[in-house]
C-alpha positions in Angstrom: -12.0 -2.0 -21.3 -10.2 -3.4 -18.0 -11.4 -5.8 -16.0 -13.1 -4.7 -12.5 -11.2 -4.8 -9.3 -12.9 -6.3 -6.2 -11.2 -4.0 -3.6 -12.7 -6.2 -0.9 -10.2 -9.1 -2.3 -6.9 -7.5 -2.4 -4.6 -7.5 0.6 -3.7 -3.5 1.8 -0.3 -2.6 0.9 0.7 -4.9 -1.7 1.5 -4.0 -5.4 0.7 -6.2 -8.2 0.5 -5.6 -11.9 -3.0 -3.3 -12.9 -5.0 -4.9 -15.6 -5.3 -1.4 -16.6 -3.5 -1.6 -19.8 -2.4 2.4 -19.6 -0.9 1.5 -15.6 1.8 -0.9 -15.3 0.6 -1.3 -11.2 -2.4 -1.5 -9.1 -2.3 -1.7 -5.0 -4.9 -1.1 -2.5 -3.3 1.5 0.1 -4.4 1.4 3.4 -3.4 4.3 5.8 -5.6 5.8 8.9 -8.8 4.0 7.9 -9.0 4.6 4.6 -8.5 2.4 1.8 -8.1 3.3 -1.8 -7.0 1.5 -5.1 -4.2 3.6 -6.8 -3.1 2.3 -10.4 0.8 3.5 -11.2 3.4 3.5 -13.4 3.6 4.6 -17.2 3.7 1.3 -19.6 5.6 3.2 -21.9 9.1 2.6 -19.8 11.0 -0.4 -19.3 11.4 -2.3 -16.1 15.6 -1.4 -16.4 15.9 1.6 -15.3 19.3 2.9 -15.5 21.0 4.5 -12.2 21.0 8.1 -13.4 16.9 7.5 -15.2 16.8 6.6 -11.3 18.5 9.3 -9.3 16.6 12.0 -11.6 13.0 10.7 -11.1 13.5 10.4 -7.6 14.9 14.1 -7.0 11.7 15.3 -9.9 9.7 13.6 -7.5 10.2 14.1 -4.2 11.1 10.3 -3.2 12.8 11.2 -0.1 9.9 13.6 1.0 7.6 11.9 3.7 3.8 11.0 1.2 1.5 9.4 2.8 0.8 5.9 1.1 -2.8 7.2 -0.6 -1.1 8.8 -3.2 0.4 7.1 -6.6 3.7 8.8 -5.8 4.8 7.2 -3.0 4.3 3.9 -4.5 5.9 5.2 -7.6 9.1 5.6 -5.6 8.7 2.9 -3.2 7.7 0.1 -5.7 9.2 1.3 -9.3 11.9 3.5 -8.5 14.1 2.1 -5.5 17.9 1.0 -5.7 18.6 -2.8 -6.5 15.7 -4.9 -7.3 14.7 -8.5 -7.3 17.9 -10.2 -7.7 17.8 -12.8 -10.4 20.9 -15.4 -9.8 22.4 -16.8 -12.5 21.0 -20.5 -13.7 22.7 -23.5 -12.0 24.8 -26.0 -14.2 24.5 -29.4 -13.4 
């Protein structure tokens, strides 16, 4: 069973991994008033997606449509899907 989410805790806007053990994300989306928890992303996929697993979700999908930010979509594209990445530099000798 996954732990409870206190919606009153979590800043709008901001993904974060879902303790949902089926969603890889959680965020509380804030748009017009309304607020909503939305939990994204199959576990069953990596985190390195290639650039063609990339290009073809986001044309099956829609990325480039206007969504409004209640929907799991949008933060599907905007937060799993988009180019680059965090950059991870390489370790420093010293």
């Amino acid at each position: 069973m996954a732990k409870r989410i206190d919606k009153k805790s979590m800043p709008c806007n901001k993904p974060r991994k879902s303790p949902n053990t089926k969603k890889k994300k959680v965020v509380k989306a804030c748009e017009g008033g309304k607020e909503k928890i939305i939990h994204f992303g199959a576990t069953g996929y990596g985190h390195n997606y290639s650039a063609a697993a990339r290009k073809s979700f986001r044309a099956r999908h829609g990325c480039d449509k206007k969504k409004s930010k209640l929907t799991a979509s949008y933060w599907a594209c905007k937060s799993l899907w988009t180019k680059g990445g965090p950059k991870k530099s390489p370790p420093k000798r010293g």
